[in-house]
KEPA-108974 format. One line per 3 residues: number of its first residue (from 0); their letters; for each residue x, y, z of N, C-alpha, C. Coordinates in Angstrom, 3 decimals. Layout:
N
NUM = a = X/Y/Z/X/Y/Z/X/Y/Z  ...
END
This chain:
117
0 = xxx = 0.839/-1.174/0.000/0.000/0.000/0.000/0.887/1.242/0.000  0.872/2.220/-0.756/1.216/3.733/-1.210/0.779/4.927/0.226  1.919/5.398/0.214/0.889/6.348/1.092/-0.585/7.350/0.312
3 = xxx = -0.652/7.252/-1.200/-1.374/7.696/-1.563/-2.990/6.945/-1.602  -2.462/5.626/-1.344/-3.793/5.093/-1.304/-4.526/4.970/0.376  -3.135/5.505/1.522/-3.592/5.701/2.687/-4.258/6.907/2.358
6 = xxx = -3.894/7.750/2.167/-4.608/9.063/1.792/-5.971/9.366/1.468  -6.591/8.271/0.295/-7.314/7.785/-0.043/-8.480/7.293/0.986  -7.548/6.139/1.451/-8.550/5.686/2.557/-9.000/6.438/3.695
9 = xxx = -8.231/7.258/4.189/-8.305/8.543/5.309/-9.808/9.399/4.853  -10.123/9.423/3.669/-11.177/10.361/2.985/-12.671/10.131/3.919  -12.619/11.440/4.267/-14.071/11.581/5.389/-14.937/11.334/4.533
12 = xxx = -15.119/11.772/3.658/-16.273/11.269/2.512/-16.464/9.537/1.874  -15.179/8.796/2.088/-15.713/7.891/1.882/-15.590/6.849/2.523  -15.636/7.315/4.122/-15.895/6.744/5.272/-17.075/6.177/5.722
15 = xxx = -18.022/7.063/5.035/-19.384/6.466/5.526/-20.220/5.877/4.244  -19.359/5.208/3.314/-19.953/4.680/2.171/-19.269/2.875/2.238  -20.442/2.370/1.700/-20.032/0.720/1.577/-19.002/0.827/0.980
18 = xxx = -18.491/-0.481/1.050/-17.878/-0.882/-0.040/-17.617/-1.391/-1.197  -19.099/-1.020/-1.739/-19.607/-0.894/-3.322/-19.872/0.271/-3.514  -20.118/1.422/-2.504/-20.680/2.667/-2.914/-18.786/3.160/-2.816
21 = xxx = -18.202/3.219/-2.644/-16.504/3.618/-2.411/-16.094/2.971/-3.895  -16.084/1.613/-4.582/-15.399/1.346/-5.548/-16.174/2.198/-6.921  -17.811/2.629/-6.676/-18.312/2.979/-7.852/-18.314/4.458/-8.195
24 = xxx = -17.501/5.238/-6.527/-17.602/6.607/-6.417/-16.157/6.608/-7.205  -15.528/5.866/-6.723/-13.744/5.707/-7.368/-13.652/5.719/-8.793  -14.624/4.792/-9.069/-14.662/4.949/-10.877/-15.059/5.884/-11.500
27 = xxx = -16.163/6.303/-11.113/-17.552/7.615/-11.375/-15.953/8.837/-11.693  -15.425/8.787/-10.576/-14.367/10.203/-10.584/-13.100/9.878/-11.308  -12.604/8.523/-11.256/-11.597/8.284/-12.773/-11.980/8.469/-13.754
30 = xxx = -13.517/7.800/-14.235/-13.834/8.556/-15.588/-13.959/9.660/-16.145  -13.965/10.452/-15.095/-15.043/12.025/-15.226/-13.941/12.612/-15.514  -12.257/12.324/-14.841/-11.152/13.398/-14.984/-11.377/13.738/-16.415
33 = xxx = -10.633/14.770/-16.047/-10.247/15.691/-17.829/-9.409/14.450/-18.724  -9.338/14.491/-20.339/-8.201/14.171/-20.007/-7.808/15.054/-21.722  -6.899/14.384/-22.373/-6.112/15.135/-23.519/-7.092/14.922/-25.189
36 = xxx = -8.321/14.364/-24.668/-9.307/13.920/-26.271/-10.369/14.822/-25.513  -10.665/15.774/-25.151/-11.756/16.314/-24.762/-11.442/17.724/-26.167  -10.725/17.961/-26.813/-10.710/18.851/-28.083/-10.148/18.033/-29.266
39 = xxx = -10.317/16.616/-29.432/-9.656/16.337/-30.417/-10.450/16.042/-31.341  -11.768/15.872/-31.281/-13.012/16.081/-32.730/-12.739/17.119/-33.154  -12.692/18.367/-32.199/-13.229/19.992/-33.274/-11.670/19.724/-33.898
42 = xxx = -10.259/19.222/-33.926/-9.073/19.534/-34.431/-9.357/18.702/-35.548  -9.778/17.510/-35.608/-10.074/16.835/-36.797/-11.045/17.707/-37.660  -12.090/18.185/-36.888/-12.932/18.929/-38.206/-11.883/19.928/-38.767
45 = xxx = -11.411/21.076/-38.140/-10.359/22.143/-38.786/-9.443/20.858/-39.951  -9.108/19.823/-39.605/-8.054/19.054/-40.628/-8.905/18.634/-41.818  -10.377/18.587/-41.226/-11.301/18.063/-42.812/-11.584/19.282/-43.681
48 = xxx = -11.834/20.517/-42.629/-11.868/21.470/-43.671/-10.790/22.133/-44.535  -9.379/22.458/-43.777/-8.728/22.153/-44.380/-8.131/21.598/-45.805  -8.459/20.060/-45.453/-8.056/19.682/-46.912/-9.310/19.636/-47.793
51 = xxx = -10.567/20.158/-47.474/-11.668/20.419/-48.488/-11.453/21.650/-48.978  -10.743/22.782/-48.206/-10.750/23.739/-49.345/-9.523/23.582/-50.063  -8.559/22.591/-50.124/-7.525/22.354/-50.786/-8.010/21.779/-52.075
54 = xxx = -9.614/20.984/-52.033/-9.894/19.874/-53.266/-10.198/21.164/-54.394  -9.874/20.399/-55.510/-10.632/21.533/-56.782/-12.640/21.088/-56.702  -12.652/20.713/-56.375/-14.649/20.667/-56.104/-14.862/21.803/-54.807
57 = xxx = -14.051/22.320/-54.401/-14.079/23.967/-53.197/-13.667/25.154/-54.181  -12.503/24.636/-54.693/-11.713/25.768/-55.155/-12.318/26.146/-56.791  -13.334/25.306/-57.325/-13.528/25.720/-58.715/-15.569/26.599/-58.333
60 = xxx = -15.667/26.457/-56.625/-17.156/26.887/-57.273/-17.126/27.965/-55.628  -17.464/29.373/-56.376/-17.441/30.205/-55.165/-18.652/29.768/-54.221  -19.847/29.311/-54.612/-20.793/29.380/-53.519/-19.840/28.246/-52.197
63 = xxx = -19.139/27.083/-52.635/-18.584/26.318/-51.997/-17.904/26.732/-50.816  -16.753/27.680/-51.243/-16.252/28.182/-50.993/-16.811/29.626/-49.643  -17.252/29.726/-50.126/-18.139/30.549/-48.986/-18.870/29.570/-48.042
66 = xxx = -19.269/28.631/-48.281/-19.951/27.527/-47.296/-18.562/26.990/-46.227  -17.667/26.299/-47.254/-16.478/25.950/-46.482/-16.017/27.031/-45.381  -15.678/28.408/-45.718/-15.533/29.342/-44.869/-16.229/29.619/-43.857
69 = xxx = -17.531/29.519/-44.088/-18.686/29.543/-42.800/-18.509/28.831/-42.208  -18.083/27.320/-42.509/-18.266/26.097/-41.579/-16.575/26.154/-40.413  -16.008/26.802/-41.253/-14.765/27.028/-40.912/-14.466/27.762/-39.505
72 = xxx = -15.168/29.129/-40.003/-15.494/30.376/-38.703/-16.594/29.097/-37.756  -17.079/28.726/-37.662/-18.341/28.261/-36.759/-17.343/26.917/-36.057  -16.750/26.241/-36.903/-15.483/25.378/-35.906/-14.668/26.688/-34.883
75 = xxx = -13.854/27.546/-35.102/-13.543/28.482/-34.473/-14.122/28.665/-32.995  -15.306/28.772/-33.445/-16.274/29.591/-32.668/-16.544/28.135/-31.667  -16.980/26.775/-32.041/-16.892/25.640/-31.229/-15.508/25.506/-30.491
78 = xxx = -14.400/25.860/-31.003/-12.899/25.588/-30.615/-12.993/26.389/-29.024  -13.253/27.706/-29.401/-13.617/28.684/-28.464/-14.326/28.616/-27.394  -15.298/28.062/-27.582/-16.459/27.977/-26.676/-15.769/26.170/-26.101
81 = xxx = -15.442/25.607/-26.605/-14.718/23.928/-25.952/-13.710/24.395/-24.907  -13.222/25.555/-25.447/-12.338/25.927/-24.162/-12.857/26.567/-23.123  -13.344/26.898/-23.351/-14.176/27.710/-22.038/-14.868/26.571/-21.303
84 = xxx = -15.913/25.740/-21.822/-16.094/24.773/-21.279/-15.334/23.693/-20.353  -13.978/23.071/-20.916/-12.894/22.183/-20.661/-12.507/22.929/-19.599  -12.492/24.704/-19.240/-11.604/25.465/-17.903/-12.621/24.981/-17.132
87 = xxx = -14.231/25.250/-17.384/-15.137/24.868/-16.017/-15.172/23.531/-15.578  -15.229/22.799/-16.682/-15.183/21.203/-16.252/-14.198/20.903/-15.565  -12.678/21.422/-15.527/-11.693/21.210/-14.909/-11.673/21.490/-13.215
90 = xxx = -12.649/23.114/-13.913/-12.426/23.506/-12.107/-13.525/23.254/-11.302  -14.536/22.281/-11.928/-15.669/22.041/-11.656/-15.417/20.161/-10.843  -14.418/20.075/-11.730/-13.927/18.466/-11.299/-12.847/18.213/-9.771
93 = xxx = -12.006/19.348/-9.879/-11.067/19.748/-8.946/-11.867/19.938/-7.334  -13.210/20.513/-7.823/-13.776/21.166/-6.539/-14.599/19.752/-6.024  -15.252/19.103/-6.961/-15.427/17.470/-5.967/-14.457/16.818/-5.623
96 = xxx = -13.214/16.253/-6.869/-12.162/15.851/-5.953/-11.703/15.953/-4.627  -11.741/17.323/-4.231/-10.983/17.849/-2.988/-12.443/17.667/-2.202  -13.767/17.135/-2.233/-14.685/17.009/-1.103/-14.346/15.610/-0.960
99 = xxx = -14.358/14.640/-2.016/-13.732/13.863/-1.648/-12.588/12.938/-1.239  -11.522/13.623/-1.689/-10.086/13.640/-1.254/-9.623/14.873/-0.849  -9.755/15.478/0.641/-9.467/16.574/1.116/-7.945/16.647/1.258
102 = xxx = -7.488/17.691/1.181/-5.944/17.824/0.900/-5.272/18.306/2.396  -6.178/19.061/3.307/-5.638/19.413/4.545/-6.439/19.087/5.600  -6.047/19.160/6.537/-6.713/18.607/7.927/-7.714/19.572/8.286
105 = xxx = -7.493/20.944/8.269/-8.445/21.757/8.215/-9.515/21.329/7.885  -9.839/21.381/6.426/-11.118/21.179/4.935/-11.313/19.829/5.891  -10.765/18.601/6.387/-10.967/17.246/6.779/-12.415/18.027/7.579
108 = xxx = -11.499/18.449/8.803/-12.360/18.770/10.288/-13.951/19.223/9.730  -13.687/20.660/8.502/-14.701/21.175/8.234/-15.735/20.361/7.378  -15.360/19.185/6.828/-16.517/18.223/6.426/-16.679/17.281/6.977
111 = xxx = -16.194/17.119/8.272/-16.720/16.391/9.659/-17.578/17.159/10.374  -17.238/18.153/10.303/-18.586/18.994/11.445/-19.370/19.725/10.484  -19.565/18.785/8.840/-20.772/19.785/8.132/-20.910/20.839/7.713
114 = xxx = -19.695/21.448/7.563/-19.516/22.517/6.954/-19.100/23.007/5.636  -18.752/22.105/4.831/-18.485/21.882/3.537/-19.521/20.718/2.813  -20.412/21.349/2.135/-21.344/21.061/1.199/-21.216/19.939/-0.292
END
């Protein structure tokens, strides 16, 4: 045993859970982390559009061409808005982590006597 998995076990939060409700809370929060494919669709679309306005069936017909560009700006605009999203999910994930793996003795005490939500 790791001291990280003492750490683990120390968790006021999952002190008062079975030990089926502890292995499914454990998974629930491995899956949920962030991880490095949470932007890697919108990068593939920029790579499809990309090489569509490279084809001559973009480059020989302006209405195309103006479509490709729209679809282009509106990936942008998803790229944009994925990030903004991915910062809250992060700091949205960080803030259960630490209810359930408290990092100081303090935060411990204060979700022993009910004070952290």
């Amino acid at each position: 045993m790791t001291w990280f998995d003492i750490i683990k076990e120390d968790s006021p939060a999952l002190a008062s859970l079975s030990v089926k409700e502890k292995k499914k809370l454990k998974k629930v929060l491995s899956a949920a982390e962030p991880s490095e494919y949470f932007g890697q669709d919108f990068t593939r679309m920029g790579e499809l559009i990309d090489l569509m306005r490279k084809l001559d069936l973009v480059k020989a017909d302006k209405k195309m061409q103006k479509k490709v560009k729209n679809i282009s700006e509106q990936n942008v605009d998803v790229v944009a808005l994925a990030a903004k999203l991915r910062k809250s999910y992060e700091e949205m994930y960080r803030e259960l982590r630490e209810i359930i793996y408290p990092k100081s003795k303090g935060l411990r005490k204060k979700w022993l006597s009910g004070k952290i939500y």
